[in-house]
C-alpha positions, 0 to 999 in steps of 0.5 A: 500500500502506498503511503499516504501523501498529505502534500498531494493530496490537499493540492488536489482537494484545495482545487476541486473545491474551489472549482466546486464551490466557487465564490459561494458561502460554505456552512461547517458544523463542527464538533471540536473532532479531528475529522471535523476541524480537518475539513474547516481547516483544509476549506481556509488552506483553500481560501474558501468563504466558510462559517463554522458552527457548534450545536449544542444538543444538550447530550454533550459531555460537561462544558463541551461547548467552551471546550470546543469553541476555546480548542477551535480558537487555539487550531485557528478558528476564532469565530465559531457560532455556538448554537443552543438547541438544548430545549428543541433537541430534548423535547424531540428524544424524549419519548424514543427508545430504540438506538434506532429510533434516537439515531433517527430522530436526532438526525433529523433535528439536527439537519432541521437546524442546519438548514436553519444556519445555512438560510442565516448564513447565506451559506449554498453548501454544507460540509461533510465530515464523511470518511472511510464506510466498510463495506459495499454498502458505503454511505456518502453522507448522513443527510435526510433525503431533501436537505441537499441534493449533491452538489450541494455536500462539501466532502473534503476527507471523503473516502480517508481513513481515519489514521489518514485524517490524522495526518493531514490535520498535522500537516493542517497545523491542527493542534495534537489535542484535536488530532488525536482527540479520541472518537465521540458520537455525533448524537453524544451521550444520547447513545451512550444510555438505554431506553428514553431519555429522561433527565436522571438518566442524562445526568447519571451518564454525564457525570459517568463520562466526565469522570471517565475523561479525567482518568483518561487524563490522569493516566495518559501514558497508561492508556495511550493504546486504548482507541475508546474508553467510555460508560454505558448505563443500561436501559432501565434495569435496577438491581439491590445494593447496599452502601455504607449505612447498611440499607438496602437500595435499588440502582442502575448498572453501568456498562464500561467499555474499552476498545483497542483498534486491530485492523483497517478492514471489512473483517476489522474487530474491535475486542475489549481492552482490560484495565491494568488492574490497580488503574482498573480498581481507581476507576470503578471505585470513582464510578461507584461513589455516583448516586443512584449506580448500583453496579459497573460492570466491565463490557467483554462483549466482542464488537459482533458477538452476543447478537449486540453490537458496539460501534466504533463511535461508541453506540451501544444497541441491541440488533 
C-alpha cells in the first residue's frame, strides 16, 4: 500500500473545491473532532468563504461547548457560532427508545437546524465530515433525503481513513489535542444510555463520562493504546445494593467499555481492552461513589458477538 501523501493530496482537494464551490458561502458544523476541524481547516488552506458552527444538543459531555469553541480558537478558528438547541433537541428524544429510533430522530433535528444556519448564513453548501464506510454498502453522507441534493455536500476527507485524517490535520497545523482527540458520537451521550431519555438518566451518564475523561487524563501514558474508553448505563434495569449505612437500595448498572483498534478492514474487530488492574480498581471505585449506580460492570462483549453490537463511535444497541 502506498503511503499516504498529505502534500498531494490537499493540492488536489484545495482545487476541486474551489472549482466546486466557487465564490459561494460554505456552512461547517463542527464538533471540536479531528475529522471535523480537518475539513474547516483544509476549506481556509483553500481560501474558501466558510462559517463554522457548534450545536449544542444538550447530550454533550460537561462544558463541551467552551471546550470546543476555546480548542477551535487555539487550531485557528476564532469565530465559531455556538448554537443552543438544548430545549428543541430534548423535547424531540424524549419519548424514543430504540438506538434506532434516537439515531433517527436526532438526525433529523439536527439537519432541521442546519438548514436553519445555512438560510442565516447565506451559506449554498454544507460540509461533510464523511470518511472511510466498510463495506459495499458505503454511505456518502448522513443527510435526510431533501436537505441537499449533491452538489450541494462539501466532502473534503471523503473516502480517508481515519489514521489518514490524522495526518493531514498535522500537516493542517491542527493542534495534537484535536488530532488525536479520541472518537465521540455525533448524537453524544444520547447513545451512550438505554431506553428514553429522561433527565436522571442524562445526568447519571454525564457525570459517568466526565469522570471517565479525567482518568483518561490522569493516566495518559497508561492508556495511550486504548482507541475508546467510555460508560454505558443500561436501559432501565435496577438491581439491590447496599452502601455504607447498611440499607438496602435499588440502582442502575453501568456498562464500561474499552476498545483497542486491530485492523483497517471489512473483517476489522474491535475486542475489549482490560484495565491494568490497580488503574482498573481507581476507576470503578470513582464510578461507584455516583448516586443512584448500583453496579459497573466491565463490557467483554466482542464488537459482533452476543447478537449486540458496539460501534466504533461508541453506540451501544441491541440488533
Amino acid at each position: 500500500m502506498n503511503k499516504f501523501n498529505a502534500k498531494k493530496y490537499l493540492q488536489v482537494v484545495c482545487g476541486r473545491l474551489r472549482k466546486h464551490v466557487g465564490g459561494e458561502t460554505v456552512l461547517a458544523a463542527v464538533s471540536g473532532g479531528v475529522d471535523s476541524t480537518t475539513c474547516a481547516a483544509i476549506l481556509k488552506r483553500a481560501g474558501i468563504k466558510t462559517k463554522l458552527a457548534f450545536v449544542d444538543t444538550g447530550f454533550m459531555r460537561e462544558n463541551e461547548a467552551m471546550n470546543v469553541k476555546a480548542s477551535l480558537k487555539k487550531a485557528g478558528f476564532p469565530g465559531v457560532q455556538i448554537v443552543s438547541k438544548q430545549t428543541l433537541f430534548l423535547s424531540r428524544l424524549r419519548k424514543k427508545s430504540s438506538a434506532r429510533e434516537k439515531r433517527s430522530e436526532f438526525r433529523n433535528c439536527y439537519f432541521q437546524v442546519l438548514r436553519g444556519l445555512m438560510k442565516k448564513n447565506k451559506a449554498r453548501f454544507l460540509v461533510q465530515g464523511t470518511q472511510f464506510h466498510y463495506g459495499p454498502a458505503r454511505i456518502n453522507n448522513n443527510c435526510p433525503r431533501g436537505l441537499l441534493d449533491a452538489n450541494r455536500a462539501v466532502e473534503p476527507v471523503k473516502g480517508l481513513m481515519k489514521d489518514e485524517i490524522r495526518v493531514l490535520a498535522k500537516e493542517l497545523g491542527v493542534p495534537d489535542e484535536i488530532v488525536f482527540r479520541r472518537p465521540f458520537p455525533g448524537p453524544g451521550l444520547l447513545l451512550r444510555f438505554g431506553g428514553a431519555y429522561d433527565p436522571s438518566k442524562l445526568k447519571t451518564i454525564k457525570e459517568a463520562t466526565l469522570r471517565v475523561d479525567a482518568f483518561l487524563d490522569r493516566h495518559k501514558q497508561a492508556l495511550r493504546d486504548y482507541y475508546q474508553v467510555f460508560p454505558y448505563l443500561t436501559a432501565d434495569d435496577r438491581v439491590p445494593f447496599v452502601n455504607g449505612d447498611n440499607k438496602m437500595r435499588f440502582g442502575r448498572i453501568i456498562l464500561l467499555r474499552s476498545i483497542e483498534q486491530t485492523g483497517r478492514n471489512a473483517t476489522v474487530k474491535y475486542p475489549p481492552k482490560k484495565f491494568p488492574p490497580a488503574l482498573e480498581k481507581a476507576l470503578v471505585s470513582d464510578l461507584m461513589k455516583l448516586k443512584g449506580v448500583a453496579r459497573v460492570c466491565l463490557d467483554l462483549t466482542p464488537k459482533y458477538g452476543a447478537g449486540r453490537k458496539v460501534r466504533p463511535g461508541a453506540t451501544i444497541e441491541y440488533t
